[in-house]
N, C-alpha and C positions, 0 to 999 in steps of 0.2 A: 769810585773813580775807576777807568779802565783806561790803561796803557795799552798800546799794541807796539812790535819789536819793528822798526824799520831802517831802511840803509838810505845816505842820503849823500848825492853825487856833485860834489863845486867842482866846477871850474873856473880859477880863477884866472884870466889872464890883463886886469891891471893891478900889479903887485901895491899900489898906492894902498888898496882897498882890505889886505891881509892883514892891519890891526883891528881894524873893524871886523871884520870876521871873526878872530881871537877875543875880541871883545865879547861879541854874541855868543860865542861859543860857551866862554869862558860861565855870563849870566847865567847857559842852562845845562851848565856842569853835572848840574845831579841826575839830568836823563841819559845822561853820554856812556854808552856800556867800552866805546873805544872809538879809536881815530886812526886815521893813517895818511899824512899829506905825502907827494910823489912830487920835487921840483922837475920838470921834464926843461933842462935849461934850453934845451937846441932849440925846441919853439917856445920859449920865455913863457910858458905857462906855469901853474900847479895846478894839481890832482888833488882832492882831499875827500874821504871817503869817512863817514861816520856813522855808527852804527848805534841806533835810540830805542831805550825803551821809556817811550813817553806818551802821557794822551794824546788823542788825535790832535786838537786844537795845540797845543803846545808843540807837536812836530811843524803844523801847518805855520806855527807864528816865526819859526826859525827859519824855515827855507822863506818864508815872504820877506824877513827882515834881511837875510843875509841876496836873495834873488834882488832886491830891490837897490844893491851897491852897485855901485860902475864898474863895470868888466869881469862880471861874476856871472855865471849861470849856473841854476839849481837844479836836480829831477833829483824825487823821494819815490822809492819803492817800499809800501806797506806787504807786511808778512801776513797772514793770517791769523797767529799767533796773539791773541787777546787776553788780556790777566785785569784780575780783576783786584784792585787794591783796596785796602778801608780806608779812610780818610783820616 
């Protein structure tokens, strides 16, 4: 199996949808290298920035299931950086 290290950008601006998010997160805890949310209250949004080392497919099932909430947007930027795991 091969991970690769990528950063991956929410914007959340319906706060309804922030347990669901914690939720998803939460399920793929063990690619999560770190996090960082940002309340920006003056425009009622959050910021939340996450940094993965996980397979491709496994990055790609996070931002579809978390991009697919109400009032959330996602963009993943992939490193170059490719590791190669044993199974």
């Amino acid at each position: 199996m091969e991970t690769r290290v990528a950063v991956m950008s929410i914007i959340v601006e319906n706060m309804e949808s922030a347990e669901m998010i914690n939720a998803i997160l939460h399920t793929y805890g063990a690619y999560i290298i770190g996090r960082m949310g940002l309340p920006y209250r003056q425009k009622k949004i959050s910021i939340i920035s996450i940094a993965l080392d996980a397979p491709q497919n496994v990055t790609s099932a996070i931002a579809g299931k978390i991009g697919a909430l109400a009032g959330v947007s996602v963009k993943t930027a992939y490193s170059s950086v490719i590791t190669s795991q044993d199974a």
